[in-house]
C-alpha positions in Angstrom: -43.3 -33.9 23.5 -42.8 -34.0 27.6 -39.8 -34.1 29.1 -38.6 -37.0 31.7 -39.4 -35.6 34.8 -43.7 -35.3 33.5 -43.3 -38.7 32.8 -42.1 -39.9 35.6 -44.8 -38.1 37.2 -47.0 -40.0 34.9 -45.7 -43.5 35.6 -46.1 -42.4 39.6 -49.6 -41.3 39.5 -50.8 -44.6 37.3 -48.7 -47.2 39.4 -48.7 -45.9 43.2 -51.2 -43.7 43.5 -53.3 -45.9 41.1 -55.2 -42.8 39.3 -56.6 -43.4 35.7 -55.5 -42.5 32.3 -58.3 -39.2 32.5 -57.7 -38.6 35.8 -53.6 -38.0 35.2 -54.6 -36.0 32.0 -56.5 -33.9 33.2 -54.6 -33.0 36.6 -51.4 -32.4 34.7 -53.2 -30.8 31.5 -51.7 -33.1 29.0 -54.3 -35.1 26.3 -54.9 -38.7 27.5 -53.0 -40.3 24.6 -50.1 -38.8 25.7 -50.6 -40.3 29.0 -51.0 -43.8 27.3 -48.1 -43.4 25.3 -45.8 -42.8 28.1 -47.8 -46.0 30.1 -47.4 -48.6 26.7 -43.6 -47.3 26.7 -43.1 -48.3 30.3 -45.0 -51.7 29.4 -47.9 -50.5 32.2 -51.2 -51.3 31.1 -54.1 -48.4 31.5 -56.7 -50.2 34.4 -60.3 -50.8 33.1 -62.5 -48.8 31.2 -59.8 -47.8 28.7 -61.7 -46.9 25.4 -60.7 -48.8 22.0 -60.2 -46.6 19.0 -62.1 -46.6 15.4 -58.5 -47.5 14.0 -58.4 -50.6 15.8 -59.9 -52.8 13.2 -57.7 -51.4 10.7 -54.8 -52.2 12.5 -53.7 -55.1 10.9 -54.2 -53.6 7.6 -51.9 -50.7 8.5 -49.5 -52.8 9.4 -49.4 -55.4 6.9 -49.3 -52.8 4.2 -46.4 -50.5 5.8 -44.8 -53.6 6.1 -45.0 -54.2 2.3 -44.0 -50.7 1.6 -42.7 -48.7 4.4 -42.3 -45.1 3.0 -46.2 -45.1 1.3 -48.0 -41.9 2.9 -50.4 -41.6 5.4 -52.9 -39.9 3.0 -52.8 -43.4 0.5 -53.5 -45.9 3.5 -56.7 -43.1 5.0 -58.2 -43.8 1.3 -58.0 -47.2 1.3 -58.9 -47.9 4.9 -62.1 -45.0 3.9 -62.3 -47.8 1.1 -63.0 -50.0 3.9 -65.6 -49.0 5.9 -63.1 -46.3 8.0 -65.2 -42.8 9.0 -62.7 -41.3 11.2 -61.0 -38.5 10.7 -57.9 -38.1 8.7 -55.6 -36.5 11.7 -56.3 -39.3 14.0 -55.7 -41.8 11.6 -52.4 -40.4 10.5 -51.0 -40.2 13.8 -51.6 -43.9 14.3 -50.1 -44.8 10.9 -46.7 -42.1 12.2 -46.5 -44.6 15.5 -46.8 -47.6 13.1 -44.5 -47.1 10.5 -41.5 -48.7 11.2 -38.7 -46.9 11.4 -35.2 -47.5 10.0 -32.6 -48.6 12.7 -29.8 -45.7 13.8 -26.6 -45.6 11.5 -23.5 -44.6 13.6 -20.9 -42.4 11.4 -17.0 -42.8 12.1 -15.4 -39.4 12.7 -13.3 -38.8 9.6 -9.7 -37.7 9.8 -7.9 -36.8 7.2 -4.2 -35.2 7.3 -2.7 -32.2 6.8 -3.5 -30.6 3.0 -5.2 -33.5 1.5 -8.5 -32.3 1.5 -10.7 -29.6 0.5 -14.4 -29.4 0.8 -16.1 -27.0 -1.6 -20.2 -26.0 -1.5 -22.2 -23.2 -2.7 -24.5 -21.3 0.0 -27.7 -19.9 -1.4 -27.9 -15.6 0.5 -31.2 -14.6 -0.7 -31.8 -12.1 -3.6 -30.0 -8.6 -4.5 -31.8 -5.7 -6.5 -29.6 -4.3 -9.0 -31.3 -1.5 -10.6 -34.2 -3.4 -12.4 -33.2 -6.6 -11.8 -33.3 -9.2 -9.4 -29.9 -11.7 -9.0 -29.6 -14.4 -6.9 -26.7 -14.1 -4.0 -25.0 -17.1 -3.9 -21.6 -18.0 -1.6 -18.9 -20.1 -2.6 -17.0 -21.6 0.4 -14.1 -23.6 0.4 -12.6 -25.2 3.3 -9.4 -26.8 4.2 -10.6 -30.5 5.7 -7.8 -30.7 8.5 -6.6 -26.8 9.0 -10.8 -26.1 8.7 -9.3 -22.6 7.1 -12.5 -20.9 5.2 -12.5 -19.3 2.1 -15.7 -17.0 0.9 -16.5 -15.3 -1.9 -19.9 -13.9 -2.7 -21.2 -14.1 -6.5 -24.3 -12.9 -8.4 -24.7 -16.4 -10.4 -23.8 -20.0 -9.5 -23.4 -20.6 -12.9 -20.2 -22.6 -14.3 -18.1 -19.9 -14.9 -19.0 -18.6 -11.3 -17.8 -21.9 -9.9 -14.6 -22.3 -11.7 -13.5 -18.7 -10.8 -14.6 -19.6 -7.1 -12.0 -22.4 -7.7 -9.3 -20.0 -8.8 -9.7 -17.4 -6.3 -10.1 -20.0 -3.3 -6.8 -21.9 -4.5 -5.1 -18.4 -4.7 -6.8 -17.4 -1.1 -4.8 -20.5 0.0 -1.9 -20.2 -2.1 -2.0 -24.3 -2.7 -3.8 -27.3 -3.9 -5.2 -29.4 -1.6 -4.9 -33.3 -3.4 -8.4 -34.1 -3.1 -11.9 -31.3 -3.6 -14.8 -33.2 -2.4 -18.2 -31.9 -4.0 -21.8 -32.8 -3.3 -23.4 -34.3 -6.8 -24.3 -30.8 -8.5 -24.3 -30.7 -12.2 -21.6 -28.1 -12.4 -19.0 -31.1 -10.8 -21.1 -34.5 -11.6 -23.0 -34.7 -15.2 -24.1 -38.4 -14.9 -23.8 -40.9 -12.1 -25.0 -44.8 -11.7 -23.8 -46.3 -8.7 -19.7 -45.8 -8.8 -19.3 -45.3 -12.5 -19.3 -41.1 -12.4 -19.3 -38.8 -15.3 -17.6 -35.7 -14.5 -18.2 -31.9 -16.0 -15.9 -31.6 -18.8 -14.8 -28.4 -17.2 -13.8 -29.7 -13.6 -11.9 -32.1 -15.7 -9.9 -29.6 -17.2 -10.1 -27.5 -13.9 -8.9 -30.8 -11.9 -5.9 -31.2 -14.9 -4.9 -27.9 -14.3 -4.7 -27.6 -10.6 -3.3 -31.5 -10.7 -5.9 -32.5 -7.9 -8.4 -35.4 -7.6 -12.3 -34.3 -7.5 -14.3 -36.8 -5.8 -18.1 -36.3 -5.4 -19.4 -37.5 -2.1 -21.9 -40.9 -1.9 -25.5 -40.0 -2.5 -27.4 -38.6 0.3 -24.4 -38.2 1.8 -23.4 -34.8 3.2 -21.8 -36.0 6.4 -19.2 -36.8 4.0 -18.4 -33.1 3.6 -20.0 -31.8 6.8 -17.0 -29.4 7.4 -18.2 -27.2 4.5 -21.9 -27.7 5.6 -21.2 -26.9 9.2 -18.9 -23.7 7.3 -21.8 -22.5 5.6 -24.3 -22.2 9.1 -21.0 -20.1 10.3 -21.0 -17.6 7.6 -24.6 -17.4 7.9 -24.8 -16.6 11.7 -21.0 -15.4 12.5 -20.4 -13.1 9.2 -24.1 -12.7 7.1 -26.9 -11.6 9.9 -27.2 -8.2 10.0 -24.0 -7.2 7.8 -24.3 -4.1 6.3 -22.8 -3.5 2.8 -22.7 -1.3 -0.4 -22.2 -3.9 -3.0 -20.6 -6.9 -4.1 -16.6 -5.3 -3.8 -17.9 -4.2 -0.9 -19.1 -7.7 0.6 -15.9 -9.7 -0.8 -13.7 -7.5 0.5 -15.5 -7.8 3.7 -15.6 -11.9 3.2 -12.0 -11.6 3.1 -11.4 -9.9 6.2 -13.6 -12.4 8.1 -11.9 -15.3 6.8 -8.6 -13.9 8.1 -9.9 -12.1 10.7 -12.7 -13.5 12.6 -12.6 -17.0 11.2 -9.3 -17.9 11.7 -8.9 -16.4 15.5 -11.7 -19.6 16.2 -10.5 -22.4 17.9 -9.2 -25.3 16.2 -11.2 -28.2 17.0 -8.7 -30.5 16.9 -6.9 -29.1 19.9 -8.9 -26.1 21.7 -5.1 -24.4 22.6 -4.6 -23.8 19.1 -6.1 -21.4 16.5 -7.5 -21.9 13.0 -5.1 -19.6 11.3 -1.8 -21.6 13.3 -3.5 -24.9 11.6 -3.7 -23.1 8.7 0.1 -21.8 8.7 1.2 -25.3 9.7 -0.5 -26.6 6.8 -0.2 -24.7 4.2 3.4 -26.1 3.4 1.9 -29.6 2.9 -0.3 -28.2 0.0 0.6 -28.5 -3.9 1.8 -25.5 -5.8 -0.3 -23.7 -7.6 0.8 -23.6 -11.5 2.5 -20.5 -13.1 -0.9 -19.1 -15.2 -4.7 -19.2 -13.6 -7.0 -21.3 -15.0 -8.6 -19.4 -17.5 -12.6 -18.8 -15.9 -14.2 -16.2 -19.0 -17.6 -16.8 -20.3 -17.5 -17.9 -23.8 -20.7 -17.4 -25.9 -21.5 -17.1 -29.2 -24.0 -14.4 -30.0 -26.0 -12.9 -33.3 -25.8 -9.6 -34.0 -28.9 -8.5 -35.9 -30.0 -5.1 -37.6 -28.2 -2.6 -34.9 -25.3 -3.0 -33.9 -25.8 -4.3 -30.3 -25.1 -7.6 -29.1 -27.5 -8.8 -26.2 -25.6 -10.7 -23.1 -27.0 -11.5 -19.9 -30.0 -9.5 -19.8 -28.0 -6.6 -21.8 -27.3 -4.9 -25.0 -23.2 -4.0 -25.7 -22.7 -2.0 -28.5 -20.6 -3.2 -31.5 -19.0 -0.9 -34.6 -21.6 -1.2 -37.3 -19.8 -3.0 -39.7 -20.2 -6.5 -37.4 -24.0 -6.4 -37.7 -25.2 -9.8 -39.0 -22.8 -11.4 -38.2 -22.0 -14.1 -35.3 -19.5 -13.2 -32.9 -18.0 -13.8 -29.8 -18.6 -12.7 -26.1 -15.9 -12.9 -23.8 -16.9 -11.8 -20.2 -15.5 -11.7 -16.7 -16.9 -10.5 -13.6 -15.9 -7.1 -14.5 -15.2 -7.1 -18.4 -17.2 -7.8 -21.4 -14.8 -8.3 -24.9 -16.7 -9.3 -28.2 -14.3 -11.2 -30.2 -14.6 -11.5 -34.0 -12.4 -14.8 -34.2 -9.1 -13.7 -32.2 -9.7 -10.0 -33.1 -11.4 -8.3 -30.3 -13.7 -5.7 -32.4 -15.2 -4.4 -28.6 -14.9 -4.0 -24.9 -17.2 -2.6 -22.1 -17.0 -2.8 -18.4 -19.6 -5.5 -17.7 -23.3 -4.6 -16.3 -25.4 -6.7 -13.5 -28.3 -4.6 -14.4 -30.9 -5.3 -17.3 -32.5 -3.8 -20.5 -29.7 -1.9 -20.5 -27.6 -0.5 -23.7 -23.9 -0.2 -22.8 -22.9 1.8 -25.4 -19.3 2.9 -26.9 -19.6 6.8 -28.1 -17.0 6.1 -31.1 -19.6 3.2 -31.9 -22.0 5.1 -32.3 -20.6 8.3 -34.2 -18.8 6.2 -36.8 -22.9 4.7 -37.6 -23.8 8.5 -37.4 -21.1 9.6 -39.9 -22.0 6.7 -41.7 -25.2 6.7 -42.4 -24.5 10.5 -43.2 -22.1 9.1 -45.8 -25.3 6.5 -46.9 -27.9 9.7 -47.0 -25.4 11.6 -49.4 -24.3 8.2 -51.8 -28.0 7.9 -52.4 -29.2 11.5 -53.2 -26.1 11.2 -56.0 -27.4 8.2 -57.4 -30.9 9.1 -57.5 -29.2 12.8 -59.1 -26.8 10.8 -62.0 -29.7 8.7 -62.7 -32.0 11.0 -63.4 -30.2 13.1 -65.2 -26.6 11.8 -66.1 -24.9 15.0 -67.4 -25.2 16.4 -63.7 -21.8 14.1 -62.9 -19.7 16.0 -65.6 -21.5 19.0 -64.2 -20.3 18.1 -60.5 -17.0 17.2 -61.5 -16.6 20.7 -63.7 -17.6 22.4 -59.9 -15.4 20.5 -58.2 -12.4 22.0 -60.3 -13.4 25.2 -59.3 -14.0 24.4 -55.2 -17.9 24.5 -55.3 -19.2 23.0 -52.7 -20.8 19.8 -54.3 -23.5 18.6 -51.5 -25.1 22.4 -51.6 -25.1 21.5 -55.2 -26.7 17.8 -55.2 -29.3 18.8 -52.4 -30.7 22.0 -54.7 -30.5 20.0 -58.2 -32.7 17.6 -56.1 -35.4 20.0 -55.1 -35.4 20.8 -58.9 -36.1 17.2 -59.7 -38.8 17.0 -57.4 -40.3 20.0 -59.3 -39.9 18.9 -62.9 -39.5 16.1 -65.0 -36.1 14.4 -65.3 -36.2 14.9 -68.9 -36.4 18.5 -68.4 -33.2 18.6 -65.8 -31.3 16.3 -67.9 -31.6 19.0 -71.0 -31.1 21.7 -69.0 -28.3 20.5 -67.0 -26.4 19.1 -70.2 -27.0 22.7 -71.7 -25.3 24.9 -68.5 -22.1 22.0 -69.0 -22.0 22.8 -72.8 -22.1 26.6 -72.0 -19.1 25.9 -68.9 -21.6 27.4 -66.3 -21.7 24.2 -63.9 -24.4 26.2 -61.1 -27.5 25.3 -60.4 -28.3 29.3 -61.3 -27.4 27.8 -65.1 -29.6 25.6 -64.9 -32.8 27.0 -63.5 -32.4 30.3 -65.8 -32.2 27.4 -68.6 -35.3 25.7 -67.4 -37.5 28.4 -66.5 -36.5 29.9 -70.1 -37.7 27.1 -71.8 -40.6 26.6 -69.8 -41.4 30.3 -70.6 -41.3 29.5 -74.7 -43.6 26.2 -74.1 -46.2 28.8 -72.3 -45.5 27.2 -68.5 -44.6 28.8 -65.5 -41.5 28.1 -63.8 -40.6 25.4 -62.3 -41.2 26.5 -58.5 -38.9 24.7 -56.1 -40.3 24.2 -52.2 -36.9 24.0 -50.0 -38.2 22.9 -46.5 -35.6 23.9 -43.3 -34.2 20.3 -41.4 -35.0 21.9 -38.2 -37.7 20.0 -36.7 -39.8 22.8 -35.4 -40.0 24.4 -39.1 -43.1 22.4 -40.4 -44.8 23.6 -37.4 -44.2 27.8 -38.2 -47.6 29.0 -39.4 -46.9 32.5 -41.1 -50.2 35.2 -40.3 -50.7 37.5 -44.3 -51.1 40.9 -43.3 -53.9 42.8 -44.3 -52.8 45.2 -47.0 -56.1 47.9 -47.2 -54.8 50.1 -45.0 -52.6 50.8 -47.9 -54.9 51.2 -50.2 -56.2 54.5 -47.4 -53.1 55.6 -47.3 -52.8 56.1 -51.3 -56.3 57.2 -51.5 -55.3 60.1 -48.9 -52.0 61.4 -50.8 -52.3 63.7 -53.3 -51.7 62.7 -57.2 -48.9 65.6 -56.3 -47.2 63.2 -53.2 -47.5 60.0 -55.1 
């Protein structure tokens, strides 16, 4: 593009000074179509000698076919002119089809005006990405603004998810401390499901949102977002006045930062309705006109039913909660806000952890997991006694008879179980059932019992291998001494000294 003075230069140059179309390019460093350009819009004609183009012929079939179907691209009408005999260039060609295409005639907008807390104008603003230990969320703004007072509300969120736009909702409407009577939205799916023509089908949500807060939610026309150009026009302000080069920890951090800027910065601006007035005094005059907000918040928590599978964790957004182990397979409930995350077992909340933007990780409770520990402690020791009874069923009068005399009955179950692993169960069960009928319920009873009869069958005693828990105690290799230097020292003594 050239500005109006080059042109008129041009227009000099062809009609007074009577210089051709190369000669004026080349003087003033332009490219000669630009030259003719500026000549045709002038209605001057270049003199002589001007060349034709290789598009020339296909002229008529440009514009016969843009006329049939003005928005077809550039690239279609190069093929089928190429169908036709065209060997020009693409670049050329799709210039002249640009200066062809006819264009749609200028639509002139009325400047809306609406009064004093009728309106709101509600948009999300996409802020780039933020790392969050290992993962990656999505910044997102929600700004609200007041159509007449132009009073802007921002909040930051990590998800513009439905529940994040219904508690941007709630916290704007507090921010303002009224209703406005009418939100306009663009046509997002979180507001608009379903639309053909007029006939609109909300978000069941908004609906209830809209109930709530008693206002009217209207979605602006499509293609349409002069409509709500306060809130677009908002948006570019946050971006340049508040977002460039803000500095900030993290998301309490930003908000509480958004919030100072919307009553700081934003509402010293000038009101553009009358530049001796300030945002916030529009504001404070209008805030009367607005409706009440209702007693109770519109309720914004996530909702989501979830499976809990072997361990007791349930996974939410990109995270593992712990649970108490008795929920596993089950189906519960999650109940989240921005800071809280409640699993609900019907309307019994059976957990609660302080909610995590982070992911693969495990939240845990401490009591969660020691009740599995004691547990499964509990498990270990149920099953050794049922493996012990039903092997040999006289140890459970034998257990019972140590009980009434304060033995300590696991010391008892683990040792009769390294027994069992010696000999057959046969064997304990005769022995045991022999140390009960003599009233000596130990396990010393019973392996003097055993290792007697074993004697008068001819077979060594039952040898019982006790192995320590501690974990490093299967790796302790034990080094036999060499015992001949005692055979020298016998060999010196005397028959006197031994």
């Amino acid at each position: 593009m050239i500005d109006h003075e080059r042109e008129a230069e041009i227009q000099r140059l062809y009609h007074a000074e009577k210089w051709r179309v190369g000669t004026i390019a080349t003087q003033l460093g332009i490219h000669h179509t630009t030259v003719e350009r500026v000549l045709g819009q002038a209605g001057l004609r270049p003199v002589s000698g001007a060349r034709g183009s290789i598009t020339d012929p296909y002229l008529p079939l440009i514009a016969a076919t843009l006329q049939k179907y003005p928005r077809l691209r550039s690239s279609r009408l190069f093929q089928m002119a190429r169908e036709r005999g065209y060997r020009g260039g693409p670049d050329h060609f799709r210039h002249v089809v640009s200066r062809m295409r006819p264009r749609p005639a200028a639509e002139a907008f009325l400047r809306l005006h609406t009064l004093p807390g009728e309106q709101g104008q509600v948009d999300w603003g996409h802020f780039g990405k933020v790392k969050i230990g290992a993962a990656l969320r999505t910044l997102w703004a929600f700004v609200m603004v007041l159509a007449w007072s132009r009073q802007v509300f921002l909040r930051f969120y990590l998800s513009a998810a439905m529940p994040s736009f219904l508690r941007g909702h709630v916290d704007a409407l507090q921010f303002f401390q009224g209703v406005p009577r009418v939100l306009l939205y663009d046509n997002l799916k979180s507001a608009v499901l379903e639309r053909v023509g007029d006939a609109i089908r909300f978000n069941p949500k908004i609906v209830e949102l809209s109930r709530h807060y008693r206002y009217e939610p209207r979605p602006v026309a499509v293609a349409r977002g002069n409509q709500k150009g306060r809130v677009e026009r908002a948006i570019r302000y946050v971006r340049d006045s508040f977002f460039a080069a803000r500095e900030w920890s993290d998301l309490d951090d930003l908000n509480a930062q958004a919030e100072q800027w919307a009553t700081g910065v934003a509402a010293d601006r000038l009101w553009r309705k009358d530049s001796t007035r300030r945002v916030g005094e529009a504001f404070a005059e209008e805030k009367p006109r607005l409706l009440p907000l209702p007693q109770q918040p519109f309720v914004t928590d996530e909702r989501v039913e979830v499976h809990v599978g072997k361990t007791p964790y349930v996974r939410f957004d990109l995270n593992d909660y712990s649970v108490p182990h008795e929920h596993v397979r089950r189906t519960l409930t999650v109940v989240a806000s921005l800071d809280t995350v409640r699993v609900v077992d019907g309307v019994s909340a059976v957990a609660e952890h302080a909610r995590s933007w982070d992911r693969g990780q495990q939240i845990e409770n401490p009591d969660h997991i020691a009740t599995l520990v004691q547990h499964k402690a509990r498990a270990r020791k149920a099953r050794g006694l049922d493996r012990l009874t039903r092997a040999a069923p006289s140890a459970e009068r034998l257990l019972m008879s140590a009980a009434e005399r304060g033995a300590n009955l696991g010391n008892i179950t683990a040792r009769l179980l390294a027994v069992l692993d010696a000999v057959p169960a046969a064997e304990l069960e005769a022995a045991v059932a022999e140390a009960v009928e003599r009233d000596t319920p130990h396990v010393g009873a019973v392996r003097q019992i055993l290792d007697l009869r074993r004697a008068q069958r001819g077979q060594p005693p039952a040898v019982v291998v006790r192995f320590s828990n501690h974990p490093r105690a299967s790796q302790i290799v034990v080094q036999p001494h060499n015992l001949a230097h005692y055979d020298h020292v016998q060999q010196e003594l005397g028959d006197e000294d031994r």
